[in-house]
C-alpha positions in Angstrom: -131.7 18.1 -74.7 -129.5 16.6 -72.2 -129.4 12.6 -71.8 -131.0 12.7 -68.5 -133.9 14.6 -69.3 -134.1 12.5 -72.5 -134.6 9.8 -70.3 -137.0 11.3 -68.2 -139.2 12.1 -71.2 -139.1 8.3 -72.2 -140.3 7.2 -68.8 -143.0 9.9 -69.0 -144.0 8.7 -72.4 -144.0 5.1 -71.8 -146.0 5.6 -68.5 -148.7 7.1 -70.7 -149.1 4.8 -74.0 -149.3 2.0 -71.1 -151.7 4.0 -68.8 -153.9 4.8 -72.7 -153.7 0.6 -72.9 -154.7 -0.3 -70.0 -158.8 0.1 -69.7 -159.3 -1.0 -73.7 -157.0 -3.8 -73.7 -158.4 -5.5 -69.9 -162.1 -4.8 -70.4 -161.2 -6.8 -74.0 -159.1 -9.6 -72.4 -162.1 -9.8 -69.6 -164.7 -10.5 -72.7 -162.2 -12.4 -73.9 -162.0 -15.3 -71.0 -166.0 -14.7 -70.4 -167.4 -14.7 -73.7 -169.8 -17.8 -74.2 -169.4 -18.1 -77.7 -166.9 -19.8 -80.0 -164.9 -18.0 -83.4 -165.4 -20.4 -86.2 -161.8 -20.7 -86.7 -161.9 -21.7 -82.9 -164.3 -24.2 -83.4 -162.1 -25.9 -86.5 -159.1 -26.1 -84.2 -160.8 -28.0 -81.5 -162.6 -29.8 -84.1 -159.2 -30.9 -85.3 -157.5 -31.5 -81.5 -160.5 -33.3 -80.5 -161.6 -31.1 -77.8 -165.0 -30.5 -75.8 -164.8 -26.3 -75.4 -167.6 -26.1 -73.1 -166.3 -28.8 -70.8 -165.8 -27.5 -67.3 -161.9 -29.2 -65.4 -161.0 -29.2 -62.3 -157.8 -28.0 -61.3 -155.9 -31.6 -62.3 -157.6 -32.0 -65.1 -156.9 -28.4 -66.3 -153.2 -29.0 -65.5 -153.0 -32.3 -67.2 -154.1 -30.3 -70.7 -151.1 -27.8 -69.6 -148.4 -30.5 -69.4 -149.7 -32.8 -72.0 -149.4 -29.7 -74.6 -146.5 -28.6 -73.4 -144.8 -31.8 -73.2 -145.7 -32.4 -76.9 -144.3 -28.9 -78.0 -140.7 -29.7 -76.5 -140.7 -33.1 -78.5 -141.9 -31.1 -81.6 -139.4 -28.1 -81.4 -136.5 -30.8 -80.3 -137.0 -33.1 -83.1 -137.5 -29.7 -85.6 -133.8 -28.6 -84.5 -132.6 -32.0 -84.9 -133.4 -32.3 -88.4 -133.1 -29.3 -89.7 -130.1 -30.5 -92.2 -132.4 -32.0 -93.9 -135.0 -29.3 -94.1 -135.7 -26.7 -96.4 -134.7 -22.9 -96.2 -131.7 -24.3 -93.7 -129.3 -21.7 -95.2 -127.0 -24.5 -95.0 -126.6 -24.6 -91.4 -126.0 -28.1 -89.8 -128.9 -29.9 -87.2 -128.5 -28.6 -84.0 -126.3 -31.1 -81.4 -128.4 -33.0 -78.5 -128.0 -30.8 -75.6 -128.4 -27.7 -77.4 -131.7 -29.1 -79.3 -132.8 -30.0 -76.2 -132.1 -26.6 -74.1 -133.6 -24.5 -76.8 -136.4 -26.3 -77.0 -137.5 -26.2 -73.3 -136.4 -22.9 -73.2 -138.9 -21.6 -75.6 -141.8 -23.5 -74.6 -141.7 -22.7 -71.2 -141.4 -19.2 -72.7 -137.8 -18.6 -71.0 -136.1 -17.9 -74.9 -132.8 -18.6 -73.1 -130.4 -18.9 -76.2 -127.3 -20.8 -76.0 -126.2 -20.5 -79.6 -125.8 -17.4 -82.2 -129.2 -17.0 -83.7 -127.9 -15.8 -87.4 -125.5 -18.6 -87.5 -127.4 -21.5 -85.8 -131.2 -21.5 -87.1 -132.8 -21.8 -90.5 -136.1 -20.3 -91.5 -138.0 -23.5 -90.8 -136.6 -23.7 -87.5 -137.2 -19.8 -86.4 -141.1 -19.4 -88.2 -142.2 -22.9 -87.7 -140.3 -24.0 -84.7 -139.0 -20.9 -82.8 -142.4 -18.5 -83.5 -145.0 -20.4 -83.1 -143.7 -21.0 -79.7 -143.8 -17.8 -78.7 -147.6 -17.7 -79.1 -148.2 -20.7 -77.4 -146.1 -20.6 -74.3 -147.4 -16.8 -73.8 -151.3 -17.9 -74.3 -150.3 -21.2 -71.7 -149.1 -18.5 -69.0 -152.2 -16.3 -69.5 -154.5 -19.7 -69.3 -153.2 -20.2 -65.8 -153.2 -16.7 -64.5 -157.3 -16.8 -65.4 -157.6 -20.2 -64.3 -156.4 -18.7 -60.9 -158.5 -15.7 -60.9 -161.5 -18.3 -61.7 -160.9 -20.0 -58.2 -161.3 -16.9 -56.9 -164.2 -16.1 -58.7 -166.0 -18.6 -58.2 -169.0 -18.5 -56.2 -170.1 -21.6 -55.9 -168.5 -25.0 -54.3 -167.6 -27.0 -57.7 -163.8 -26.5 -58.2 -164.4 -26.0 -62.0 -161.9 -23.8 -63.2 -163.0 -23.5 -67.2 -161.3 -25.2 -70.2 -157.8 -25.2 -70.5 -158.4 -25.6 -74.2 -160.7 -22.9 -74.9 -158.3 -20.4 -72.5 -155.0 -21.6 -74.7 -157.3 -20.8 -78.2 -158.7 -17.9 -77.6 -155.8 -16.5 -76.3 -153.5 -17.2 -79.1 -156.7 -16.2 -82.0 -158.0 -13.2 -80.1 -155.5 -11.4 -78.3 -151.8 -12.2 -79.3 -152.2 -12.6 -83.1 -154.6 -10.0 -83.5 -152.1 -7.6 -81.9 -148.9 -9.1 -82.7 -149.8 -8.7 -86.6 -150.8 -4.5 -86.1 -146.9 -4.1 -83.8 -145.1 -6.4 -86.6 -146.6 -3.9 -89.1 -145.3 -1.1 -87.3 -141.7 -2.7 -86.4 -141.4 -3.3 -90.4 -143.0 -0.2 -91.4 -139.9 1.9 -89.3 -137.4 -0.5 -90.4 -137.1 -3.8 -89.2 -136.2 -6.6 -91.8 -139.2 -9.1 -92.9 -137.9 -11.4 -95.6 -136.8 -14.8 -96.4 -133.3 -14.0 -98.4 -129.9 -16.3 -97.7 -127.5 -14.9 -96.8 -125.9 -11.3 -98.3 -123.6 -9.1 -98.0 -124.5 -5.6 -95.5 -122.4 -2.3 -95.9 -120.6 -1.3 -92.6 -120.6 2.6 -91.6 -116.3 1.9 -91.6 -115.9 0.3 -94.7 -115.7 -2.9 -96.6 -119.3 -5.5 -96.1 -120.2 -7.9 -93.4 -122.3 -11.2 -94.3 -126.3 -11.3 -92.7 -128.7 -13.6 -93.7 -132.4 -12.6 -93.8 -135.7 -13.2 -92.1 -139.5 -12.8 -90.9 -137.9 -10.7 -88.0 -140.5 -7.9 -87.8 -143.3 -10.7 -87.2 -141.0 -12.3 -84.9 -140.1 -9.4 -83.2 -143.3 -8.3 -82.4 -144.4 -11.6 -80.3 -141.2 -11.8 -78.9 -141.9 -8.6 -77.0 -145.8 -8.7 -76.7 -146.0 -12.5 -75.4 -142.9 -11.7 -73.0 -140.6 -14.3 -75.0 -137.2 -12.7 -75.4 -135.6 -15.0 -78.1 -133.7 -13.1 -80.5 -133.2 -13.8 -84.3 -129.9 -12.2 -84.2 -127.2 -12.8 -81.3 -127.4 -9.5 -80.7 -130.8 -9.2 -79.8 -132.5 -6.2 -79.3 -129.6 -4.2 -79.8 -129.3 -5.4 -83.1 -130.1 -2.7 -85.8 -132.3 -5.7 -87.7 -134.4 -5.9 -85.0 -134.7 -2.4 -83.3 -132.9 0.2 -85.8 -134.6 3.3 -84.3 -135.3 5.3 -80.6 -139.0 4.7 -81.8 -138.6 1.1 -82.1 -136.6 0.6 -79.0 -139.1 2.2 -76.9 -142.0 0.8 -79.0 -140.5 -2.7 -78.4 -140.6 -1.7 -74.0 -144.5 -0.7 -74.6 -145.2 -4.4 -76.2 -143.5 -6.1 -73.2 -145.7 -4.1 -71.2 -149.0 -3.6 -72.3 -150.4 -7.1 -71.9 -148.7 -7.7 -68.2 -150.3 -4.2 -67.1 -153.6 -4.7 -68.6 -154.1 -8.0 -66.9 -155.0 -7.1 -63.1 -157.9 -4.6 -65.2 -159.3 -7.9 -66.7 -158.7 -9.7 -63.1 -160.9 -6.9 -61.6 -163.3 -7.1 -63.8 -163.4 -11.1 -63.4 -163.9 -11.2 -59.8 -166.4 -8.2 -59.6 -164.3 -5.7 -58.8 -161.9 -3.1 -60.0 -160.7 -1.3 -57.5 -159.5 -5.0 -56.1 -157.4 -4.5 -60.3 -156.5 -1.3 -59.6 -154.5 -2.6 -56.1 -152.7 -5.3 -57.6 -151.8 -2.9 -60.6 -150.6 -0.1 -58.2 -148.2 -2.6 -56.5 -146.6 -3.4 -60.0 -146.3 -0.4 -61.4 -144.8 1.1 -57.9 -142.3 -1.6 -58.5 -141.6 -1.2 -61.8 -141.3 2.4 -61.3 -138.9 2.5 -58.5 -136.5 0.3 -60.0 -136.8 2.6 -63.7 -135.5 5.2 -61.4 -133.3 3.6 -59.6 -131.6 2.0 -62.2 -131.6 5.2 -64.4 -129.7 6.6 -61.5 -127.4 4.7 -61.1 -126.0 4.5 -64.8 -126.4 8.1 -64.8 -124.2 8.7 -61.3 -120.8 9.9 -62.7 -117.7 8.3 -61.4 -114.9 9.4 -63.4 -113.8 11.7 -65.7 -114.6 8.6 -68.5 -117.9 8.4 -67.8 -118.1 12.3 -66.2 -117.2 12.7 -70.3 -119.8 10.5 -71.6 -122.2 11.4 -69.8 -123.1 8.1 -68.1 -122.0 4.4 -67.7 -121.9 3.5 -71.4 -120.0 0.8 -72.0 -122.0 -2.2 -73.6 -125.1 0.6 -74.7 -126.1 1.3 -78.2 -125.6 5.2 -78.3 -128.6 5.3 -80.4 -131.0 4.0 -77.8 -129.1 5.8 -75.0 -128.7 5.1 -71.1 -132.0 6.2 -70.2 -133.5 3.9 -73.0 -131.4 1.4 -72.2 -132.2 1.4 -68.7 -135.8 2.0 -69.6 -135.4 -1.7 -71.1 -132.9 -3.2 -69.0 -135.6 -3.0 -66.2 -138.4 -3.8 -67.9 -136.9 -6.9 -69.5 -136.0 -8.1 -66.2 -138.9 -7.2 -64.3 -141.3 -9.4 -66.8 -140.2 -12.7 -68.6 -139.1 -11.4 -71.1 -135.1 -11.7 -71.5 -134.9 -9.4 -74.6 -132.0 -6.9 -74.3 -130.9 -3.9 -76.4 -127.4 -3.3 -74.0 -125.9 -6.2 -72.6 -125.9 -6.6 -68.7 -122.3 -7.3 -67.9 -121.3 -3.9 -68.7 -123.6 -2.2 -66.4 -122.5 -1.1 -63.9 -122.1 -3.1 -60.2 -125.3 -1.9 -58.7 -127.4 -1.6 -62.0 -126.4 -5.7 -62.9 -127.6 -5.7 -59.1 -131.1 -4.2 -60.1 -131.4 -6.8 -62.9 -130.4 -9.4 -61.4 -133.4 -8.5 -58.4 -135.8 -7.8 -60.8 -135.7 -11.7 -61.9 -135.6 -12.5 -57.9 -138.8 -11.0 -57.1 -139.9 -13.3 -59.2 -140.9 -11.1 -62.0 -144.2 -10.1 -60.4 -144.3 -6.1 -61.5 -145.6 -6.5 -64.1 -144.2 -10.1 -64.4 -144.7 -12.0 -68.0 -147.8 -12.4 -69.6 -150.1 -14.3 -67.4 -146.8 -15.2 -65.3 -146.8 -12.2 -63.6 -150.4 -11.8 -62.5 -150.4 -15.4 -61.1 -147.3 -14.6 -59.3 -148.7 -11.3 -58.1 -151.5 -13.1 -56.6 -149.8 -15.7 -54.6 -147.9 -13.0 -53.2 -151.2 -11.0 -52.0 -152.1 -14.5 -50.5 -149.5 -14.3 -48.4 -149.5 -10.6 -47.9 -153.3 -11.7 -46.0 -151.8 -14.0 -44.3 -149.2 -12.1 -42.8 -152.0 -9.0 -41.9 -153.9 -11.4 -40.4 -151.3 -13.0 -37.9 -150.6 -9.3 -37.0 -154.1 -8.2 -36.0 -155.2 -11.8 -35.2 -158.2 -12.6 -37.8 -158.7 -15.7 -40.4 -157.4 -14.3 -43.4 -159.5 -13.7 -46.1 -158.8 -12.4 -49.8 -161.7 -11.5 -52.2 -164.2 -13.2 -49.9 -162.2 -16.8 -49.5 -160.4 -17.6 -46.9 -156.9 -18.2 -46.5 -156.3 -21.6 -44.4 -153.6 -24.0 -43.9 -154.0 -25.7 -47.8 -153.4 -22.3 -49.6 -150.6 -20.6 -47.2 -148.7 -24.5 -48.0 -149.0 -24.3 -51.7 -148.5 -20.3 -51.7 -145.3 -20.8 -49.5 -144.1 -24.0 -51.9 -144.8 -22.1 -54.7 -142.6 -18.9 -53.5 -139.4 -21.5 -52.6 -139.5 -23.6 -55.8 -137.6 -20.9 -57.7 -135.1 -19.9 -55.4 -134.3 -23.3 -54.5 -133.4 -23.6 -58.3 -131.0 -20.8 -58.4 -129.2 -21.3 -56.0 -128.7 -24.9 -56.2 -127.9 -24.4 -59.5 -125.3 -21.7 -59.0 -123.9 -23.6 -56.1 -123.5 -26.7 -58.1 -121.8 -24.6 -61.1 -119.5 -22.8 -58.5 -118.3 -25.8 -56.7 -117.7 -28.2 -59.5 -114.3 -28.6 -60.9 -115.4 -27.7 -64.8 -118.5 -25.2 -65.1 -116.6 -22.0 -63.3 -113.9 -22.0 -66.4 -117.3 -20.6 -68.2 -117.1 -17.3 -66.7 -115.5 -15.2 -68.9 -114.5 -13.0 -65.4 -113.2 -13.1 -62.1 -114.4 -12.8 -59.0 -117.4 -11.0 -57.9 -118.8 -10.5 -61.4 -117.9 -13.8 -62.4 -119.8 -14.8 -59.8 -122.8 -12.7 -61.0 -122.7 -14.1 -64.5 -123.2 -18.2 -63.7 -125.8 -16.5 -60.6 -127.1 -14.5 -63.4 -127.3 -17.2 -65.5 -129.3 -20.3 -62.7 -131.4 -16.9 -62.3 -132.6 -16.4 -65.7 -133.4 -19.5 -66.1 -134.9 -20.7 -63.4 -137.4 -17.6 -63.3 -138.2 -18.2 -67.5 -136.6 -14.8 -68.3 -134.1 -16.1 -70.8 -131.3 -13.1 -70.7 -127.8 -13.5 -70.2 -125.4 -11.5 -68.3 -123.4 -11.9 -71.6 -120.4 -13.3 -70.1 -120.6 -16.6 -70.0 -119.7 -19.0 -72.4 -123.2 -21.0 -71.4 -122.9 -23.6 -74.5 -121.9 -26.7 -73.0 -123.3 -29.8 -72.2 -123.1 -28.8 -68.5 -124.6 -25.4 -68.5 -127.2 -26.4 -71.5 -128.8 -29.6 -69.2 -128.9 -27.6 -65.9 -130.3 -24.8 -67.0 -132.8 -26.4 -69.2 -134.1 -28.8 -66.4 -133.5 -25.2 -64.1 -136.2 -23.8 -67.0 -138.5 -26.8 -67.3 -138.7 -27.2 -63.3 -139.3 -23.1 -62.6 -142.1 -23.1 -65.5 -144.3 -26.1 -64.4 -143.9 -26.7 -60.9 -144.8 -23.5 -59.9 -148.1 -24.3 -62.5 -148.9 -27.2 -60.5 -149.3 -25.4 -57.1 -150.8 -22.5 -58.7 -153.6 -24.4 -60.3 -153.8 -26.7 -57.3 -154.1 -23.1 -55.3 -157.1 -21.9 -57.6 -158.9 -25.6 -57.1 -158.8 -25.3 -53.3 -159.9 -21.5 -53.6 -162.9 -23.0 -56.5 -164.4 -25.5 -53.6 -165.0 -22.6 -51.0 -168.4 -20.5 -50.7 -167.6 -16.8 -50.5 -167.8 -15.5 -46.7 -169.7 -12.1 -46.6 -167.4 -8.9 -45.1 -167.5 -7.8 -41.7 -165.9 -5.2 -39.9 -162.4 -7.0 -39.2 -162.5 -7.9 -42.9 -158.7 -6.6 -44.2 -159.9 -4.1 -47.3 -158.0 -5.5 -50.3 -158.4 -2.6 -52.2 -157.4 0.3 -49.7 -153.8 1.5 -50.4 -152.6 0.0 -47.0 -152.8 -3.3 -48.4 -150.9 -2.1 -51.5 -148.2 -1.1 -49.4 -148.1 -4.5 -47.4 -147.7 -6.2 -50.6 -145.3 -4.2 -52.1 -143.7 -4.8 -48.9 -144.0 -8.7 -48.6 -142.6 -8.3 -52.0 -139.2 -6.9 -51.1 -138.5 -8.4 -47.9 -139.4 -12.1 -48.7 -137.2 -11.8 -51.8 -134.6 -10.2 -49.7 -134.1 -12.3 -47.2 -134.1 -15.4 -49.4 -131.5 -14.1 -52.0 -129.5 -11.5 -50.5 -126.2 -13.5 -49.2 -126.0 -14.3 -52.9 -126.8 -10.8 -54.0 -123.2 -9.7 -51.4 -121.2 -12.7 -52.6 -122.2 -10.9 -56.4 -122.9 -7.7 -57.4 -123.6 -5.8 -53.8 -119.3 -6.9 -53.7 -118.7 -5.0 -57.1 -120.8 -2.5 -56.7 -119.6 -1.4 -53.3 -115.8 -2.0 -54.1 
């Protein structure tokens, strides 16, 4: 079988595990965020946090919770690091310095897992089950909070502005979706051969000869809500590409499915939500049209042979594990990119111009198709705001999505919401650029150096967490801007979001009438797709021929 059809075949696979997913898993996440009745284990934790489940917020209240908890996780996970000489199961490693603590820990609790440091050689045990893990549940049940918070404004059919309990939302997301699922993929990650111990540090055979030194670890676990909550953070430097972590083909595209599945499931809960699924099935189709155009597109352009190097190898790959493959590194590349996750199992600098390119716009859209858990449907549905409102000025109507209209109020905090992130980046990268010190980080010149620190303000700023693996990104410069790049792309965009979802809460439904703009109709689909692309061109695209457009077309 030749690598391009083995690619193919992975595509064709994944597509229909994720398409399998899809009705189960939304119609349960649509219970899940409806159900009136409490667990008893969810009843002890707000019991012990002090919290009224049944108590209806309104969009600041509801926001407050997501800061206040937040907040309190970044002083947890900060302190956690900066004590961890002290701690047990440190495998001797030292506490971790200020601006490091400090960057780690906003990165994973605004679910970004933007790592700065060598995992195997930085963190203790404490530090990665207590501190690192437990993260990764938490900032992945915050994002998927908001998103239903958001579909609750538009749900809502009468005038209160109640947008449920921000409490009960965070709970039952972590007890009944991403533990319940994260223990079943952690069982199959270990059962096909990723490590799940607590050893020190040992000595590992090499295929060449002679031993390396490892240390140990609850990987599998970690692993597993890593990929399913759209983290990214690696135990091992190495990531994904690590044998540790993802030894087999299986694994690898086992690992893609997790990022997936919850992202692609949601717009099947948010139809079900607001009373319709075809309205799901529109949002859904706009993702996955996404997703699969850039799967193709960036398959193609690893597998286009320039060279008799590559013509011999069958593809561009450099910086690919040859057991995963380009197509399955691809597969992931895109995927990773295209949700919050940041996981990698190649490393990005090595692609080639044009497929760093594809990467790199995967972040810039925003990560919308199917975005990160929660993240992504949120984001998707800011974008269909606008999308309305851009129909609507071309055949001259009010604009009005699932039966509220669109006025001045939500286009503003729609439009705010869509320049926060951008604004970010390229700040950021224009900073980094234009200081004397922070350009000596890329390990590269010209046009792809320039791509690694853009790379870099992107990741960040969009809570994907993957590096371009080129820059040396651990100093104090590059670990302060990109953590308040991180902390500012996370919550901001929360606050307009949920101030969004109050103003859409306080309407009355309006009844459709003949110039009513069907929602769910494939034209709409492809006006969204299309407000997609162009807003996210026009707003990045001088960087994107400064960067990789440059190389790639060199």
């Amino acid at each position: 079988m030749g690598p391009v059809l083995a690619g193919v075949l992975q595509l064709l696979a994944l597509t229909g595990a994720l398409a399998l997913a899809h009705i189960p898993l939304g119609n349960h996440l649509a219970r899940v965020y409806s159900a009136g009745r409490h667990w008893r284990v969810e009843r002890w934790i707000y019991r012990a946090i002090g919290a009224d489940p049944d108590a209806e917020m309104r969009w600041p209240a509801y926001l407050r919770g997501v800061l206040a908890f937040s907040a309190a996780g970044v002083l947890f996970l900060y302190l956690l690091q900066r004590l961890q000489g002290v701690l047990p199961g440190s495998l001797g490693f030292a506490s971790v310095p200020p601006a490091q603590a400090f960057n780690t820990a906003v990165s994973f609790v605004t679910n970004t897992n933007w790592q700065s440091y060598y995992g195997e050689q930085t963190m203790g045990h404490v530090v990665q089950t207590a501190g690192l893990a437990v993260q990764n549940f938490v900032s992945a049940a915050v994002g998927m909070a908001v998103a239903v918070a958001l579909v609750r404004g538009f749900a809502r059919s009468r005038r209160s502005g109640e947008l449920g309990n921000f409490w009960t939302d965070l709970v039952r997301g972590i007890t009944r979706v991403l533990v319940p699922l994260a223990t079943v993929a952690a069982i199959v990650l270990a059962a096909r051969g990723v490590i799940q111990n607590f050893s020190g540090i040992h000595e590992v055979g090499q295929f060449t000869g002679g031993t390396q030194q490892w240390n140990g670890g609850a990987v599998a676990s970690q692993e597993a809500i890593k990929e399913l909550g759209t983290n990214g953070g690696g135990y091992f430097n190495a990531n994904s590409a690590h044998p540790f972590e993802n030894p087999t083909p299986f694994t690898n595209l086992f690992e893609i499915f997790l990022i997936l599945v919850i992202p692609f499931s949601l717009p099947r809960a948010f139809g079900l939500l607001v009373g319709s699924v075809r309205q799901g099935y529109a949002i859904l189709a706009a993702m996955a049209a996404i997703w699969a155009g850039f799967a193709a597109l960036m398959m193609w352009t690893e597998f286009a042979h320039h060279g008799p190097a590559l013509e011999a190898a069958g593809g561009a790959l450099e910086g690919k594990e040859v057991r995963f493959g380009i197509g399955g590194s691809s597969i992931f590349a895109v995927s990773t990119t295209l949700t919050s996750t940041g996981a990698v199992d190649s490393f990005h600098s090595s692609f080639t111009g044009l497929g760093g390119g594809i990467t790199l716009l995967g972040m810039m859209l925003g990560e919308i198709a199917p975005g990160g858990v929660g993240s992504g449907l949120y984001g998707m549905l800011v974008m269909a705001v606008v999308a309305v409102f851009l129909a609507g000025l071309m055949v001259g109507r009010t604009p009005e999505y699932l039966g509220k209209k669109i006025g001045p109020r939500e286009i503003k905090l729609a439009a705010v919401y869509i320049l926060i992130t951008p604004a970010l980046v390229l700040v950021g990268t224009a900073l980094s650029m234009a200081l004397p010190t922070p350009p000596h980080s890329a390990l590269n010149p010209g046009a792809h150096g320039f791509s690694e620190v853009l790379y870099a303000f992107t990741s960040a700023a969009n809570n994907n967490g993957s590096a371009f693996a080129g820059l040396n990104a651990d100093t104090d410069w590059f670990n302060t801007a990109t953590g308040l790049a991180m902390l500012f792309g996370r919550f901001l965009p929360m606050v307009f979001v949920l101030a969004l979802a109050g103003s859409l809460g306080e309407q009355r439904p309006v009844p459709a009438t003949a110039g009513t703009l069907r929602t769910e109709k494939p034209l709409f689909t492809g006006v969204l797709v299309g407000a997609v692309l162009i807003v996210t061109g026009l707003t990045f695209f001088p960087a994107l021929a400064l960067g990789p457009l440059a190389e790639g077309l060199a």
